[in-house]
PDB file of N, CA, C and O in Angstrom:
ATOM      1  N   UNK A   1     146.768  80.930  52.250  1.00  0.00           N
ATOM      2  CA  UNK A   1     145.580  80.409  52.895  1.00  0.00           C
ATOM      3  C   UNK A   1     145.986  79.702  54.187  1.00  0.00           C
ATOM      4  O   UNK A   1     146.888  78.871  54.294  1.00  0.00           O
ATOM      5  N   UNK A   2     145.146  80.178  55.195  1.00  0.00           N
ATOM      6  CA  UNK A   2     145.947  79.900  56.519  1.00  0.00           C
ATOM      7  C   UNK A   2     144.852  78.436  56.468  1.00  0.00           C
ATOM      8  O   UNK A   2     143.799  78.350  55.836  1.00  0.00           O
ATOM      9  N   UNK A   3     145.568  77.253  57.447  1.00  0.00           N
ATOM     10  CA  UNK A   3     145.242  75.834  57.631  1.00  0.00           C
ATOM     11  C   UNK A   3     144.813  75.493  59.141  1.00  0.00           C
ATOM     12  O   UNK A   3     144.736  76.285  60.081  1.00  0.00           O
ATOM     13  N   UNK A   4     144.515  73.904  59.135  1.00  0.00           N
ATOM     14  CA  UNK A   4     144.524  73.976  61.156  1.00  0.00           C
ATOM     15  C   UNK A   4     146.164  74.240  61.467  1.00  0.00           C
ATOM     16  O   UNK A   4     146.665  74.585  62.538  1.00  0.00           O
ATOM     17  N   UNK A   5     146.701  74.021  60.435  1.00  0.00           N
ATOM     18  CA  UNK A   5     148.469  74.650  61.284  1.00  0.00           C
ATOM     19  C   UNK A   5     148.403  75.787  61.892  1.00  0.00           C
ATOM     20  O   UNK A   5     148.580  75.874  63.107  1.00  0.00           O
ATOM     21  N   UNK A   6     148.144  76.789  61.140  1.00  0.00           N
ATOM     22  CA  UNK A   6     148.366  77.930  61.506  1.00  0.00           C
ATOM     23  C   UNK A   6     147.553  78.355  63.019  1.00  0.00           C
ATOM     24  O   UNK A   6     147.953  79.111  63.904  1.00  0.00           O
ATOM     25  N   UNK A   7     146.117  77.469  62.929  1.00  0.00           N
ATOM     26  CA  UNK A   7     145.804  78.012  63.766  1.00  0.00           C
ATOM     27  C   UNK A   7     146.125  77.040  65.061  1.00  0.00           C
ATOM     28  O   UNK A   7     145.874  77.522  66.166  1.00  0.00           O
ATOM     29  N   UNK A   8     146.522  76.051  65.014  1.00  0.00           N
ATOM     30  CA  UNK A   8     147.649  75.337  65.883  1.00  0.00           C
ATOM     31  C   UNK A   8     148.628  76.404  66.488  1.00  0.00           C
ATOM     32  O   UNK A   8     148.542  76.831  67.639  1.00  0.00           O
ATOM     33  N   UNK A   9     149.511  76.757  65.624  1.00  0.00           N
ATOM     34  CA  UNK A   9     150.511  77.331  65.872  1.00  0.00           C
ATOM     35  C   UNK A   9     150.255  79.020  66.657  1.00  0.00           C
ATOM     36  O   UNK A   9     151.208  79.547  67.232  1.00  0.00           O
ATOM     37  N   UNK A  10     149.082  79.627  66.594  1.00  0.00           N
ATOM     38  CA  UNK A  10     148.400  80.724  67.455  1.00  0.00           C
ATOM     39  C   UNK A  10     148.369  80.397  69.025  1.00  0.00           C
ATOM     40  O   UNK A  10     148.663  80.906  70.107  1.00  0.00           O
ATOM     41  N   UNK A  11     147.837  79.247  68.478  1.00  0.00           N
ATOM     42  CA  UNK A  11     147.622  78.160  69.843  1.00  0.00           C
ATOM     43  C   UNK A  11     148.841  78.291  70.870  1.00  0.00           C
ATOM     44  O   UNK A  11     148.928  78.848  71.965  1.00  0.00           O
ATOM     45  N   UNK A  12     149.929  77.418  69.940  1.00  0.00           N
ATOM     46  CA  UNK A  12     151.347  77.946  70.601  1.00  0.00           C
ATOM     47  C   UNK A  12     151.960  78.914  70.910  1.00  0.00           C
ATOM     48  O   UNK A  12     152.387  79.122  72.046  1.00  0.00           O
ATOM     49  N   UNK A  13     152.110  79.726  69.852  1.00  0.00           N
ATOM     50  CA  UNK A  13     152.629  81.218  70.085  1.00  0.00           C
ATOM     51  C   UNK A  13     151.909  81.481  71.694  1.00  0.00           C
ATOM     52  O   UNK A  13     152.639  81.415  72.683  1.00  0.00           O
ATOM     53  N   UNK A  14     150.615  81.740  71.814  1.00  0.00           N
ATOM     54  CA  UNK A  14     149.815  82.107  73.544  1.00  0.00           C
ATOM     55  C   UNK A  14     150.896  80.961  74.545  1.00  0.00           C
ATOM     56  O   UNK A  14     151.804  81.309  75.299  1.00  0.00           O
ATOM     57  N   UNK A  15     150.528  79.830  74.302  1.00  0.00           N
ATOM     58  CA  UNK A  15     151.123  79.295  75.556  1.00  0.00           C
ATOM     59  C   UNK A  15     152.485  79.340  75.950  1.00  0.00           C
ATOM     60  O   UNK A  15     153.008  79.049  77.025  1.00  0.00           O
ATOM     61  N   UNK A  16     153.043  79.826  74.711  1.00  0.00           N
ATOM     62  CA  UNK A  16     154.580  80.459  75.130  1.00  0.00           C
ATOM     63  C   UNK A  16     154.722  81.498  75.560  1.00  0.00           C
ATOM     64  O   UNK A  16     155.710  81.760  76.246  1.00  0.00           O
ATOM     65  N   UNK A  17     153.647  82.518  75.244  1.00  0.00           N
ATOM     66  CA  UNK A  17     153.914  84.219  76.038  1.00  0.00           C
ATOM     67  C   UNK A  17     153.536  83.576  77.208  1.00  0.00           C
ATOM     68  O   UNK A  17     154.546  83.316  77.860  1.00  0.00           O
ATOM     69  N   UNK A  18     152.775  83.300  77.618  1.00  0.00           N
ATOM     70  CA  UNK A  18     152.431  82.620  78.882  1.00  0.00           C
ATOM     71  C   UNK A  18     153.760  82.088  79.491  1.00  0.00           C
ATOM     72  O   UNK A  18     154.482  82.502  80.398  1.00  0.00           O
ATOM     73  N   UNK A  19     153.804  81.246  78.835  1.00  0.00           N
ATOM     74  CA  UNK A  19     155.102  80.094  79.702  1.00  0.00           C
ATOM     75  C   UNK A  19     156.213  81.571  80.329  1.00  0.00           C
ATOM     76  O   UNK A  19     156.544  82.042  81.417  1.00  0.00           O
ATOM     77  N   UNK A  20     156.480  81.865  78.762  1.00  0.00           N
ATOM     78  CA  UNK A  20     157.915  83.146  79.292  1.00  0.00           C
ATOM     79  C   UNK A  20     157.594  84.048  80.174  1.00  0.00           C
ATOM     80  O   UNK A  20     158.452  84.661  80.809  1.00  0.00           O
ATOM     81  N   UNK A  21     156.025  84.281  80.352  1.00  0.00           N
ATOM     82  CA  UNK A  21     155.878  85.345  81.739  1.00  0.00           C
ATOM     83  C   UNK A  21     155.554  84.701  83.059  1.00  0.00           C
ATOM     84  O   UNK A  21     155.157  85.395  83.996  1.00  0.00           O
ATOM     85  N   UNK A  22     155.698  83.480  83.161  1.00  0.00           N
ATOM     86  CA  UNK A  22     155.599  83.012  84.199  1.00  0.00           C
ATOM     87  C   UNK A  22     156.754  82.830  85.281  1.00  0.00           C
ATOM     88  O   UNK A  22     157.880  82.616  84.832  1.00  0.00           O
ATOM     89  N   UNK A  23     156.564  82.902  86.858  1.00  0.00           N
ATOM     90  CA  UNK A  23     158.036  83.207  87.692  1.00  0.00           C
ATOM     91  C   UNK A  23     158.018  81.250  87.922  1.00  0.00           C
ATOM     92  O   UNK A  23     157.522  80.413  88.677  1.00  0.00           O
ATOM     93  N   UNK A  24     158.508  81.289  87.259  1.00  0.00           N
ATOM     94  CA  UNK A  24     159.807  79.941  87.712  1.00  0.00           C
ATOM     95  C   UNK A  24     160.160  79.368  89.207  1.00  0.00           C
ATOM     96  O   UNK A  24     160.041  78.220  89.636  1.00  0.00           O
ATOM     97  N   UNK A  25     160.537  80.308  89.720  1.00  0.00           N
ATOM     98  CA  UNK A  25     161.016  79.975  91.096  1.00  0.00           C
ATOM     99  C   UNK A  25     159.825  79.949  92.092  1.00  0.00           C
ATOM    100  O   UNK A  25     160.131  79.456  93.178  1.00  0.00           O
ATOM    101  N   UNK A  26     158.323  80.433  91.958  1.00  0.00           N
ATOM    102  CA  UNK A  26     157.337  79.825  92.794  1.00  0.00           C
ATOM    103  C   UNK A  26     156.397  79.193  91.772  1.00  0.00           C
ATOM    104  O   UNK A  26     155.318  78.769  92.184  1.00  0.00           O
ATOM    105  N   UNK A  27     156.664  79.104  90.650  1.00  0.00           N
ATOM    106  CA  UNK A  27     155.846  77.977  89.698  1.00  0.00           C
ATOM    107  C   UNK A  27     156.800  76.907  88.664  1.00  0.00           C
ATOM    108  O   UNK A  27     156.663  76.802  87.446  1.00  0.00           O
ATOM    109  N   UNK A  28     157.828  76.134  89.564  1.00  0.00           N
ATOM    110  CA  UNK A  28     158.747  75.356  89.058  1.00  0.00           C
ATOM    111  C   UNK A  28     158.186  74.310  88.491  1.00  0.00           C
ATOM    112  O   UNK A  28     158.770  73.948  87.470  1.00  0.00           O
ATOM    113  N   UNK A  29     157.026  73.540  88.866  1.00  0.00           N
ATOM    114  CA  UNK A  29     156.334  72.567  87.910  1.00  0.00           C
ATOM    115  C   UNK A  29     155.401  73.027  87.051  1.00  0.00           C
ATOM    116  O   UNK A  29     154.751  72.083  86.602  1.00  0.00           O
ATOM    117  N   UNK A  30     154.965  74.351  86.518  1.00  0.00           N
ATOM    118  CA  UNK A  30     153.887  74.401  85.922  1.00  0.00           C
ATOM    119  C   UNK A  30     154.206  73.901  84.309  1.00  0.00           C
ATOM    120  O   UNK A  30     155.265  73.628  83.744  1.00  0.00           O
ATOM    121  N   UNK A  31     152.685  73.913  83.812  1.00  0.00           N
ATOM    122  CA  UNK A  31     152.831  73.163  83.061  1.00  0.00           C
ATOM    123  C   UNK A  31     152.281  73.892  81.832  1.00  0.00           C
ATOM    124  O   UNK A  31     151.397  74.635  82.259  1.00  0.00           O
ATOM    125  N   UNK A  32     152.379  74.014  80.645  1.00  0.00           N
ATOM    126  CA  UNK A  32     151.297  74.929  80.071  1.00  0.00           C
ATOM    127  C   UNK A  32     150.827  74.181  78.550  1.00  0.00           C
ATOM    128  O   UNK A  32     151.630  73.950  77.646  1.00  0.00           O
ATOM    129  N   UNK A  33     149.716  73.945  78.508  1.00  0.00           N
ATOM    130  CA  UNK A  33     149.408  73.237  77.183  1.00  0.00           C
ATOM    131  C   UNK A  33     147.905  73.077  76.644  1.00  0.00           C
ATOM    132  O   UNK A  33     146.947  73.216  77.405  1.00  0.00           O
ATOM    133  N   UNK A  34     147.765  72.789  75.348  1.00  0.00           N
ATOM    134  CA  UNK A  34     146.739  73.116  74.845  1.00  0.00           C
ATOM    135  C   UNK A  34     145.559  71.862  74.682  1.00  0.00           C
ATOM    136  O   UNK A  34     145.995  70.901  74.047  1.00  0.00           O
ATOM    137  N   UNK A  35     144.261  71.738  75.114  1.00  0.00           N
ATOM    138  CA  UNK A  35     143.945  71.047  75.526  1.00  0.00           C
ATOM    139  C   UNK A  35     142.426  70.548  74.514  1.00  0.00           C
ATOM    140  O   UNK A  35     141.925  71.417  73.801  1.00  0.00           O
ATOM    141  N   UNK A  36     142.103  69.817  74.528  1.00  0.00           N
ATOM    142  CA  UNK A  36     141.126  68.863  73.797  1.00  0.00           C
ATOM    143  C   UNK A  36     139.837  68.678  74.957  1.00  0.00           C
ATOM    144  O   UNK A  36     140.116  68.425  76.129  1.00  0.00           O
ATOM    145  N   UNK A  37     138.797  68.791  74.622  1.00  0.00           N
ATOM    146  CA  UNK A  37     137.466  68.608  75.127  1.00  0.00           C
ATOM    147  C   UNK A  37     137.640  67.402  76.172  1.00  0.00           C
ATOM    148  O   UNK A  37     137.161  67.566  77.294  1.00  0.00           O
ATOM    149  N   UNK A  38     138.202  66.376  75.915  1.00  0.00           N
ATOM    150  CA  UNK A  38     138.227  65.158  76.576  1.00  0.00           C
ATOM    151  C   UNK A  38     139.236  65.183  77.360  1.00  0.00           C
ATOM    152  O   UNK A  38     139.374  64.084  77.896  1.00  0.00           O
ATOM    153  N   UNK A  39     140.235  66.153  77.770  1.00  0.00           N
ATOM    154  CA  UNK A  39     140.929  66.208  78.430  1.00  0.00           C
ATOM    155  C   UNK A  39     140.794  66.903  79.896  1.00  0.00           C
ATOM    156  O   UNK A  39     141.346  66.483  80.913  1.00  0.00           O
ATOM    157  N   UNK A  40     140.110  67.835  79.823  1.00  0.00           N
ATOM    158  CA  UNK A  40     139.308  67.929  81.247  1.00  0.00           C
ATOM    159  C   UNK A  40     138.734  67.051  82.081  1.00  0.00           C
ATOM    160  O   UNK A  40     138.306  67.388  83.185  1.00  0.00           O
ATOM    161  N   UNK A  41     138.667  65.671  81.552  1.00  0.00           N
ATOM    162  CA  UNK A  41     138.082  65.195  82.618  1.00  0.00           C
ATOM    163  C   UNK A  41     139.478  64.557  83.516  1.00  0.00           C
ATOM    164  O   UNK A  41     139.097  63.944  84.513  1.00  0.00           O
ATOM    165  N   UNK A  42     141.066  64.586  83.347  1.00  0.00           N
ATOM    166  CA  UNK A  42     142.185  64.613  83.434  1.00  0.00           C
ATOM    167  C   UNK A  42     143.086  66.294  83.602  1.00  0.00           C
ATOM    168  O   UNK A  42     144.022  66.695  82.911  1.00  0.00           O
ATOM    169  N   UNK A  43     142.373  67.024  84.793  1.00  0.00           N
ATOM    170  CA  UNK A  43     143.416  68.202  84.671  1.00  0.00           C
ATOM    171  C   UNK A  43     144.954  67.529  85.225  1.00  0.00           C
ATOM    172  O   UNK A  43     145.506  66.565  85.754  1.00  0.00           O
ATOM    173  N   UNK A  44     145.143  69.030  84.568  1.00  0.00           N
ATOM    174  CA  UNK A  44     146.840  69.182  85.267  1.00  0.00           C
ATOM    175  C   UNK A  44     146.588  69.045  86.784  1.00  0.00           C
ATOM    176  O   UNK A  44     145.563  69.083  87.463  1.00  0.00           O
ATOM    177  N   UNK A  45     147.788  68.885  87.045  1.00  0.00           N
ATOM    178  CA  UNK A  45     148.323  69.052  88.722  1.00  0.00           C
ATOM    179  C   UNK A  45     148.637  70.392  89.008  1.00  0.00           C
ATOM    180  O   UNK A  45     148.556  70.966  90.094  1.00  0.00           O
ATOM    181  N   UNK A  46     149.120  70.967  87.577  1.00  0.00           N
ATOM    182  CA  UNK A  46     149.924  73.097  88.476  1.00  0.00           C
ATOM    183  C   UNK A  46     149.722  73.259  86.736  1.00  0.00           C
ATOM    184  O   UNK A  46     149.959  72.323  85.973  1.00  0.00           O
ATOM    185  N   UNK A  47     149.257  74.577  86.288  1.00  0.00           N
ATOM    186  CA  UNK A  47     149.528  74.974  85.219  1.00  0.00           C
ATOM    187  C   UNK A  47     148.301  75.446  84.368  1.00  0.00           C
ATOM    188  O   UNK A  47     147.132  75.471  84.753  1.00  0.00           O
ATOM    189  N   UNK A  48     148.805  75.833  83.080  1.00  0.00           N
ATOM    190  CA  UNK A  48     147.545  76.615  82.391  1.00  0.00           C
ATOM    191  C   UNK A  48     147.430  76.132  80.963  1.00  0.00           C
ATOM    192  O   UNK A  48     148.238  76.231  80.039  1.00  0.00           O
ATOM    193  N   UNK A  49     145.967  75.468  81.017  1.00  0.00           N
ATOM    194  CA  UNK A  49     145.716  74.905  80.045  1.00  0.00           C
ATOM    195  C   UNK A  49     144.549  75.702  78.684  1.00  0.00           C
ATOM    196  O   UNK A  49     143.387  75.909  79.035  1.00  0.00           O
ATOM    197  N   UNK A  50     144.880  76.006  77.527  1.00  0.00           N
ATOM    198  CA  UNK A  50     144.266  76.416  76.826  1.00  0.00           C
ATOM    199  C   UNK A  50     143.342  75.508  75.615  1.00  0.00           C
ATOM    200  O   UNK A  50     143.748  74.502  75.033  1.00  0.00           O
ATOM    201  N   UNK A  51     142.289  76.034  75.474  1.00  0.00           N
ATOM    202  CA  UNK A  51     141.616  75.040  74.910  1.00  0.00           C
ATOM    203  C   UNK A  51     140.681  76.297  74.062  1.00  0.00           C
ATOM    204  O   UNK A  51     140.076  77.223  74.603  1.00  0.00           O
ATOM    205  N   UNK A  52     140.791  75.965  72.387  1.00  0.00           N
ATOM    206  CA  UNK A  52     140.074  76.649  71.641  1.00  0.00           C
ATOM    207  C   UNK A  52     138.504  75.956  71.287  1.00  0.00           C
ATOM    208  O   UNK A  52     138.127  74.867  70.855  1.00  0.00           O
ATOM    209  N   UNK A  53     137.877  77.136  71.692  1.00  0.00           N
ATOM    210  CA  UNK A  53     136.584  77.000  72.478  1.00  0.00           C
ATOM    211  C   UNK A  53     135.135  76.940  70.509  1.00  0.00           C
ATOM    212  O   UNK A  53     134.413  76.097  69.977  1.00  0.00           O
ATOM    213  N   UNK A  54     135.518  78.358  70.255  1.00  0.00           N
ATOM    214  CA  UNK A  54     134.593  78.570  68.748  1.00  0.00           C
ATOM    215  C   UNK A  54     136.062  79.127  68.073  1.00  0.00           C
ATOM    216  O   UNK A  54     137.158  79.525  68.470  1.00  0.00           O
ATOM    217  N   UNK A  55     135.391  78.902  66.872  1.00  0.00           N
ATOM    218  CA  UNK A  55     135.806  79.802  66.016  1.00  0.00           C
ATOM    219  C   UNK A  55     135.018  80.188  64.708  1.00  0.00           C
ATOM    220  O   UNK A  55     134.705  79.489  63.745  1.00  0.00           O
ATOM    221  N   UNK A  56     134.757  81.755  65.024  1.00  0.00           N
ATOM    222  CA  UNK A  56     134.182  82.652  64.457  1.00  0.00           C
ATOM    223  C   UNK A  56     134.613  83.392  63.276  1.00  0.00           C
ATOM    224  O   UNK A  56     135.756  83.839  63.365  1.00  0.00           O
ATOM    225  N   UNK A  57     133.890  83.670  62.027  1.00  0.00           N
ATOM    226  CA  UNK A  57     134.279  84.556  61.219  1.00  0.00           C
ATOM    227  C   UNK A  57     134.388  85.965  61.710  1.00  0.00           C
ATOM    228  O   UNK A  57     133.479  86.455  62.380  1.00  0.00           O
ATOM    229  N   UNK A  58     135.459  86.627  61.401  1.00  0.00           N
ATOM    230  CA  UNK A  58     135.441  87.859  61.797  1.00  0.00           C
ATOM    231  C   UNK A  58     134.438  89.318  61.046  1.00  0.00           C
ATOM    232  O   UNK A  58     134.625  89.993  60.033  1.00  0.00           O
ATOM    233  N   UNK A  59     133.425  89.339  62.054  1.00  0.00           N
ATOM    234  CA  UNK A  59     132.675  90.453  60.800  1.00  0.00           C
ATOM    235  C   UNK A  59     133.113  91.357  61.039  1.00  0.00           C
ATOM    236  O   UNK A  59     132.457  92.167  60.384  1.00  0.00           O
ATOM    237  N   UNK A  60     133.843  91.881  61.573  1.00  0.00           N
ATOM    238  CA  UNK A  60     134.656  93.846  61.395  1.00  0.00           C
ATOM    239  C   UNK A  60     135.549  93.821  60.241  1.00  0.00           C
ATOM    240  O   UNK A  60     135.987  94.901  59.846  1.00  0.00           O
ATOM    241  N   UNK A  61     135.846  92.859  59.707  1.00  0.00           N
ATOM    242  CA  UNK A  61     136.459  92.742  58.304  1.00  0.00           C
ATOM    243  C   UNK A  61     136.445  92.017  57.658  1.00  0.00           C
ATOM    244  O   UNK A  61     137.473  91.494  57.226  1.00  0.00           O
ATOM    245  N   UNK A  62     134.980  91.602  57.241  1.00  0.00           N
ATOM    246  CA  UNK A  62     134.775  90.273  56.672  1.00  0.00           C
ATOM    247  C   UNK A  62     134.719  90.430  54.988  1.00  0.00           C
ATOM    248  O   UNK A  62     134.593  89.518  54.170  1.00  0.00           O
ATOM    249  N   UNK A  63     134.852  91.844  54.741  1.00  0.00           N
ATOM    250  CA  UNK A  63     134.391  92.129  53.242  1.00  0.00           C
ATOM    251  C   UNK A  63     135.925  92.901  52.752  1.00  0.00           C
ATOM    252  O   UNK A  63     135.906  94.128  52.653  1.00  0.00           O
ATOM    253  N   UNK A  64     137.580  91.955  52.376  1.00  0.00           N
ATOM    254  CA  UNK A  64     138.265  92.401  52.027  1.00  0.00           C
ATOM    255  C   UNK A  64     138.174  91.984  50.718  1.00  0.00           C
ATOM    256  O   UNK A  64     137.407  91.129  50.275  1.00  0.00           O
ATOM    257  N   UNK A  65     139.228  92.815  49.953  1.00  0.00           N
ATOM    258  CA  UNK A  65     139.566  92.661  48.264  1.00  0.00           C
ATOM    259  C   UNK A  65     140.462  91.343  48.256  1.00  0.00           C
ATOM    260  O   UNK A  65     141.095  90.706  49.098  1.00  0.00           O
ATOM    261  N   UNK A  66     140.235  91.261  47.048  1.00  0.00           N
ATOM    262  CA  UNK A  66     141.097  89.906  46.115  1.00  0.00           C
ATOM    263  C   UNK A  66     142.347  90.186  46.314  1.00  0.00           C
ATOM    264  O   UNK A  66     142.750  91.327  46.088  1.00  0.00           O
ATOM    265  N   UNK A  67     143.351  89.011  46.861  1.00  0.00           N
ATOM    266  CA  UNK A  67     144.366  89.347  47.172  1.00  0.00           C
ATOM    267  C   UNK A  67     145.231  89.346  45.451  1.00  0.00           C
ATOM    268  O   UNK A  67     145.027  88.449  44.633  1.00  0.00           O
ATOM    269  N   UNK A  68     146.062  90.390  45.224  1.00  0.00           N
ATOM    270  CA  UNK A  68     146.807  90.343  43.940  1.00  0.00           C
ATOM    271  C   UNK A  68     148.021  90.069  44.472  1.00  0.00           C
ATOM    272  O   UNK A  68     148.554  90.474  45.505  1.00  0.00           O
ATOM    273  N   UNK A  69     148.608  88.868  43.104  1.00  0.00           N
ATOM    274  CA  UNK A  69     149.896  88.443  43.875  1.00  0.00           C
ATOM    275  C   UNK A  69     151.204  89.345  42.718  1.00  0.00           C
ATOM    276  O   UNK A  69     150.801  89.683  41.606  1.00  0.00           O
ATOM    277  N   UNK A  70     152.504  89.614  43.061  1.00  0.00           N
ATOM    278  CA  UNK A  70     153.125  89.990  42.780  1.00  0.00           C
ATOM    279  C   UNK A  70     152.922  90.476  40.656  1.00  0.00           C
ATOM    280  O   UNK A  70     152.933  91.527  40.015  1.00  0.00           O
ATOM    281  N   UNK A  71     152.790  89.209  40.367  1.00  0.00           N
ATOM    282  CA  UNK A  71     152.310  88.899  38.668  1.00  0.00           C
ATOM    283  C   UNK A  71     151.041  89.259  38.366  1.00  0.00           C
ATOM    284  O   UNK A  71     150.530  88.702  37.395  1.00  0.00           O
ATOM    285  N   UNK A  72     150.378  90.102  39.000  1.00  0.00           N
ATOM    286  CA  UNK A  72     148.790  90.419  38.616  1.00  0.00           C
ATOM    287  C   UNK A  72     147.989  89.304  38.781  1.00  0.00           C
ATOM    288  O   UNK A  72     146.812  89.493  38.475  1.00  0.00           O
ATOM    289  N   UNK A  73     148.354  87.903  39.278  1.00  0.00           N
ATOM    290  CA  UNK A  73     147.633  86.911  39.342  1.00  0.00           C
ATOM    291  C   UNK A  73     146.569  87.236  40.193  1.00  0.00           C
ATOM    292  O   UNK A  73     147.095  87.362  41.299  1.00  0.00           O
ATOM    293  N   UNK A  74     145.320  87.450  40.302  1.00  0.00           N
ATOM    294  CA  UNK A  74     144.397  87.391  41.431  1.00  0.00           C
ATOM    295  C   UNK A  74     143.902  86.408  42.597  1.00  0.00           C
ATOM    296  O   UNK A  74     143.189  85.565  42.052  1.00  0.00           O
ATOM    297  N   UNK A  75     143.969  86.211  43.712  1.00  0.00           N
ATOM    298  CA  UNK A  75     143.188  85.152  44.495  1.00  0.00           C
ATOM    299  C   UNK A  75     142.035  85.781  44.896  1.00  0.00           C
ATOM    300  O   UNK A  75     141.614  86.929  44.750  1.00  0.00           O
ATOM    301  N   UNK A  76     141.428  84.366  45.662  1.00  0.00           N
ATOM    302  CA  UNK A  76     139.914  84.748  46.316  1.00  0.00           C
ATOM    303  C   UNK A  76     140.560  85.094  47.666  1.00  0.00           C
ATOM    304  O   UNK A  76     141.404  84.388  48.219  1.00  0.00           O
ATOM    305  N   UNK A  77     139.896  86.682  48.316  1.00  0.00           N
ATOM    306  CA  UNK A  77     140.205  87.043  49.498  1.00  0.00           C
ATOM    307  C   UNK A  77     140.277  85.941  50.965  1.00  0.00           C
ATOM    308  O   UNK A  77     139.832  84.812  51.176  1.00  0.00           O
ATOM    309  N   UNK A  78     140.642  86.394  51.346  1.00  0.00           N
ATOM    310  CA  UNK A  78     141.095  85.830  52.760  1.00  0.00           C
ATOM    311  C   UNK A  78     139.766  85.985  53.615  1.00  0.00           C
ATOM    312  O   UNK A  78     139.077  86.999  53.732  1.00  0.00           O
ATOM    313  N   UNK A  79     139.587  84.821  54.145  1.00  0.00           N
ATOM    314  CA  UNK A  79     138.482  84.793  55.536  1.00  0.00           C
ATOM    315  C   UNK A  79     138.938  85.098  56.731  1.00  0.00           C
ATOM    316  O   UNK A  79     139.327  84.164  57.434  1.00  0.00           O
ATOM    317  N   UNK A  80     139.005  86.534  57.272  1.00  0.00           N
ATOM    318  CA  UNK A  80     139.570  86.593  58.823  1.00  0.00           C
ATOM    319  C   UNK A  80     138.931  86.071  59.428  1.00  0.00           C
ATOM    320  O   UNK A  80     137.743  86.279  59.179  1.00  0.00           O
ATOM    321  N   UNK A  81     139.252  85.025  60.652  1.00  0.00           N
ATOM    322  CA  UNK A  81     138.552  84.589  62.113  1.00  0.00           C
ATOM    323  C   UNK A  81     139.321  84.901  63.124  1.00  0.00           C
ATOM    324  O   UNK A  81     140.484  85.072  63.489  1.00  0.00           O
ATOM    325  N   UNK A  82     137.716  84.911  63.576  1.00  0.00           N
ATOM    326  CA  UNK A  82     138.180  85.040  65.295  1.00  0.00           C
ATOM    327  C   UNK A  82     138.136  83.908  66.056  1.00  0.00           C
ATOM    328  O   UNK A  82     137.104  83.248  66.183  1.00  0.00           O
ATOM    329  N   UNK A  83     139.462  83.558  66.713  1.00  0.00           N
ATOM    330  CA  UNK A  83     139.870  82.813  67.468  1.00  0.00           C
ATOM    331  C   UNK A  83     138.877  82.741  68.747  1.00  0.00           C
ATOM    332  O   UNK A  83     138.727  83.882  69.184  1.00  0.00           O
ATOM    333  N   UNK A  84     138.225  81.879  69.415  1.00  0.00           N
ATOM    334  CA  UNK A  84     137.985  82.051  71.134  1.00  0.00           C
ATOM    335  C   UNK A  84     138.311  81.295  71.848  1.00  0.00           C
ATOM    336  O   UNK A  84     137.785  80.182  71.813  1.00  0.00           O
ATOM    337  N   UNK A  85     139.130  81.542  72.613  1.00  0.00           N
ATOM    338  CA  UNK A  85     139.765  80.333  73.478  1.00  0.00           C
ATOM    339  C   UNK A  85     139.064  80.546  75.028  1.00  0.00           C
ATOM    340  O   UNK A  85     138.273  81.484  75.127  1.00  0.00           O
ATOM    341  N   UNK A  86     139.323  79.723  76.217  1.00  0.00           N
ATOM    342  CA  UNK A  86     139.075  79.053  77.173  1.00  0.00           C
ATOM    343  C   UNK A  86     140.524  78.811  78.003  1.00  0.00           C
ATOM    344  O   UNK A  86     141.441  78.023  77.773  1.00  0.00           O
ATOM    345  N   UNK A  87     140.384  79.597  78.832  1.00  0.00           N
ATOM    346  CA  UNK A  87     142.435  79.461  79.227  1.00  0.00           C
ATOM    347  C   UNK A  87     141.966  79.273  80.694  1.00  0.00           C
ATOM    348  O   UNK A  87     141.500  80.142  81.432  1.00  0.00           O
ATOM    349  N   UNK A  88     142.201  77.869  80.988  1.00  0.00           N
ATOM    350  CA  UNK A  88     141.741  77.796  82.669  1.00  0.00           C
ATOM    351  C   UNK A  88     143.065  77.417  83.545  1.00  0.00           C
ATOM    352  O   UNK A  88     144.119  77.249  82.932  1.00  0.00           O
ATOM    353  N   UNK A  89     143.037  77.283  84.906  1.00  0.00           N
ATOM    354  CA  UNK A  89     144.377  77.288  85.285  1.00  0.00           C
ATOM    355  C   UNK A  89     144.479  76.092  86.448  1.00  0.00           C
ATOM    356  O   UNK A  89     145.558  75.848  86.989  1.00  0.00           O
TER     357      UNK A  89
END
């Protein structure tokens, strides 16, 4: 059962593909990080800030089976969501 960690950590995973595709040598101060409603009224100086905007149940697969665990134990299926973020720069 995924937590706010996990979806923390989505959070991160993006601002690191980000960070690693960014050129260094004409964006030496940027900055890249994930941002809170109240923090816009405080932007960055150089950089790209992400901020998760909704989050949606996913209906293109909202009707999966009971997950079975190794021992025939059954769980209650998994809720996919959809993430929406807000990535301003």
């Amino acid at each position: 059962m995924a937590t706010h960690n996990a979806i923390a950590a989505i959070g991160q995973a993006i601002l690191g593909l980000l960070a690693s595709a960014c050129p260094r040598p004409e964006f030496a101060a940027a900055q890249f990080e994930l941002y809170q409603g109240r923090q816009f009224q405080t932007p960055l100086d150089e950089g790209i800030t992400l901020y998760l905007h909704r989050i949606t149940p996913a209906n293109n697969i909202r009707n999966l089976p009971p997950r079975v665990a190794p021992d025939g134990r059954r769980y209650r299926p998994s809720l996919p969501l959809d993430l929406h973020y807000l990535l301003t720069a």
